[in-house]
C-alpha positions as CSV (number, residue, x, y, z in Angstrom):
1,X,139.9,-64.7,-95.6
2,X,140.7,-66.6,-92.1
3,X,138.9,-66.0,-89.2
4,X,140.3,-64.0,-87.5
5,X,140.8,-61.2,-90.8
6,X,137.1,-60.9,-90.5
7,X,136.3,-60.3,-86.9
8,X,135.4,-56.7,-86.7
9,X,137.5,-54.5,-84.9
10,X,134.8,-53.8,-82.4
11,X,134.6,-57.2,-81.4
12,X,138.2,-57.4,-80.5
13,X,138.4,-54.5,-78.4
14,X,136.0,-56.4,-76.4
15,X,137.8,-59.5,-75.8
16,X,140.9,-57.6,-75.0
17,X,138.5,-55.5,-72.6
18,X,137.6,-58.8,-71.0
19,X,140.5,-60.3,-71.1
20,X,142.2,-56.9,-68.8
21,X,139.5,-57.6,-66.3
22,X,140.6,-61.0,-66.0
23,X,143.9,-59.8,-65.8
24,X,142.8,-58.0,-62.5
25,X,140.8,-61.3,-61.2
26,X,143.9,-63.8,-61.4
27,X,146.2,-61.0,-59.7
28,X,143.6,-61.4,-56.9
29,X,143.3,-65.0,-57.5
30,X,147.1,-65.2,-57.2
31,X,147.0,-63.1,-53.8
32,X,144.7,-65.7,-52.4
33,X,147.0,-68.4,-54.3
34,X,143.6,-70.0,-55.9
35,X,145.4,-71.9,-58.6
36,X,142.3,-73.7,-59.6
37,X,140.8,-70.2,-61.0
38,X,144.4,-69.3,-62.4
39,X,144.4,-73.0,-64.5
40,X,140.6,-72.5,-65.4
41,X,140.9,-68.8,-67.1
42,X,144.5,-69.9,-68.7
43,X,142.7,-72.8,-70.1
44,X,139.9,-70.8,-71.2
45,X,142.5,-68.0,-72.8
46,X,144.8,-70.5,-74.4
47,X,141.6,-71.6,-76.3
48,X,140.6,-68.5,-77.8
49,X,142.9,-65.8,-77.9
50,X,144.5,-67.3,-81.3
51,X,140.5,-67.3,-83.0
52,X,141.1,-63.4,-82.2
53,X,144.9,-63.0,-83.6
54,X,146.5,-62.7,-80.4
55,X,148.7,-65.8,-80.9
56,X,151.3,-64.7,-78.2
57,X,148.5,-64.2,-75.3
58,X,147.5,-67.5,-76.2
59,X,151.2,-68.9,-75.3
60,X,151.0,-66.6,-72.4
61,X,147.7,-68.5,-71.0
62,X,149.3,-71.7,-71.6
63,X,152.1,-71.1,-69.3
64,X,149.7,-69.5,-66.9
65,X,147.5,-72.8,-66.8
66,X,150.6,-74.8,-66.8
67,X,152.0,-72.9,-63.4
68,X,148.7,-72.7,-62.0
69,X,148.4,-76.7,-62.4
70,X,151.8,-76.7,-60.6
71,X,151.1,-74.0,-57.7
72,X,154.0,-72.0,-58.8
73,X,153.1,-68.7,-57.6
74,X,156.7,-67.4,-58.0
75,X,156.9,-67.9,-62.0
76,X,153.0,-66.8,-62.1
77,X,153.7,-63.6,-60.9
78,X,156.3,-63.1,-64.0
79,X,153.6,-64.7,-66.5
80,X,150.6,-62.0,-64.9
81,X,153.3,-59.0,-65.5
82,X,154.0,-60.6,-69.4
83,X,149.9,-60.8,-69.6
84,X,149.5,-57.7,-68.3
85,X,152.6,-56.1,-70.7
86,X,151.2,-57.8,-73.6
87,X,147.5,-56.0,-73.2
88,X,149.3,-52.4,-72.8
89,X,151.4,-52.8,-75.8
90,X,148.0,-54.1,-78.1
């Protein structure tokens, strides 16, 4: 059994609860074009959404730290909108 087969269901619905509300900080944080926040919860998403299963939001945060490290707030809009996709369809 892997990891992330025997995280209970509860738990998960947590970190996708979390991870929605920092879905609503970085749309702020992009409004007020703080890239350093934008890199910081990427970075902090790329590292842990694949411990839960959710391989894709991790590739998601990776391009969200990579564009934040850029200040491209054009392609981060996109990335937010796939983030925020991705969480409705879970």
């Amino acid at each position: 059994m892997t990891l992330r087969n025997s995280i209970p269901e509860d738990i998960k619905l947590k970190y996708i609860e979390r991870r929605k509300n920092d879905l609503t900080h970085c749309r702020q944080a992009l409004a007020d074009l703080n890239f350093q926040y934008l890199a910081s919860i990427g970075h902090q998403i790329k590292g842990n959404a694949s411990s839960f299963g959710y391989d894709e939001l991790s590739l998601i945060a990776i391009e969200m730290e990579e564009l934040a490290l850029k200040m491209d707030a054009q392609n981060l809009i996109s990335t937010l909108d796939r983030f925020e996709n991705y969480l409705k369809d879970l």
